[in-house]
N, C-alpha and C positions, 0 to 999 in steps of 0.2 A: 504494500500500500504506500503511496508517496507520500512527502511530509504535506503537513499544514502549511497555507502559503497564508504566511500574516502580512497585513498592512496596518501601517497608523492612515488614519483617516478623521475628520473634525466633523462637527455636528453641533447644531442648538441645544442643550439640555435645561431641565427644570427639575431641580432637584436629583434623582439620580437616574434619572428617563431622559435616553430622545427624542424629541418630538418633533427633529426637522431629519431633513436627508442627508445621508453619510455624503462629506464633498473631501475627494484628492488633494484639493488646494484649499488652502487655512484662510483666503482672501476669500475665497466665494464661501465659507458658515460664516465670515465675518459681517460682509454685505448680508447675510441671511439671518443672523444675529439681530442687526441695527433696524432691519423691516418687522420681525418680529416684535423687537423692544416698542418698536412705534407702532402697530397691532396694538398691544396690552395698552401703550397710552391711552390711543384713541377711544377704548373700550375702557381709561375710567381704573384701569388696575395698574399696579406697580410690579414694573417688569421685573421678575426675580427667575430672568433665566443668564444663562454663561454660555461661553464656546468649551465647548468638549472637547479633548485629541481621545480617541477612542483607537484600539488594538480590534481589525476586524481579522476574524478566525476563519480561514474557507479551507474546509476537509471534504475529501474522495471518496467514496467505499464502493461498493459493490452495487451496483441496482437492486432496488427489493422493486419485487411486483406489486401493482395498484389493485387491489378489486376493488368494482360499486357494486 
């Protein structure tokens, strides 16, 4: 079986959840950050999210079969 192929990759979080999309480049969750932060504004709440560097895990294994 091959190894695990990890990446660092960044993302919005709130507390200890993602809640935006895993991005390559630390500039584009940043820009995704600053539209969120101004989301919460506009809606009145106080932004209490951060930029995340997250370790993303992608593993191989064998096919298992589907049945419906």
């Amino acid at each position: 079986m091959p190894e695990p192929i990890k990446e660092t990759v960044y993302c919005v979080a709130r507390g200890d959840q993602a809640i935006s999309s895993y991005y390559e480049v630390r500039q584009n969750a940043a820009l995704d950050l600053i539209r969120i932060e101004q989301s919460m504004r506009d809606a009145m709440l106080e932004p209490d999210v951060t930029l995340a560097t997250v370790t993303k895990t992608t593993t191989y294994g064998d096919p298992e079969p589907v049945t419906a």
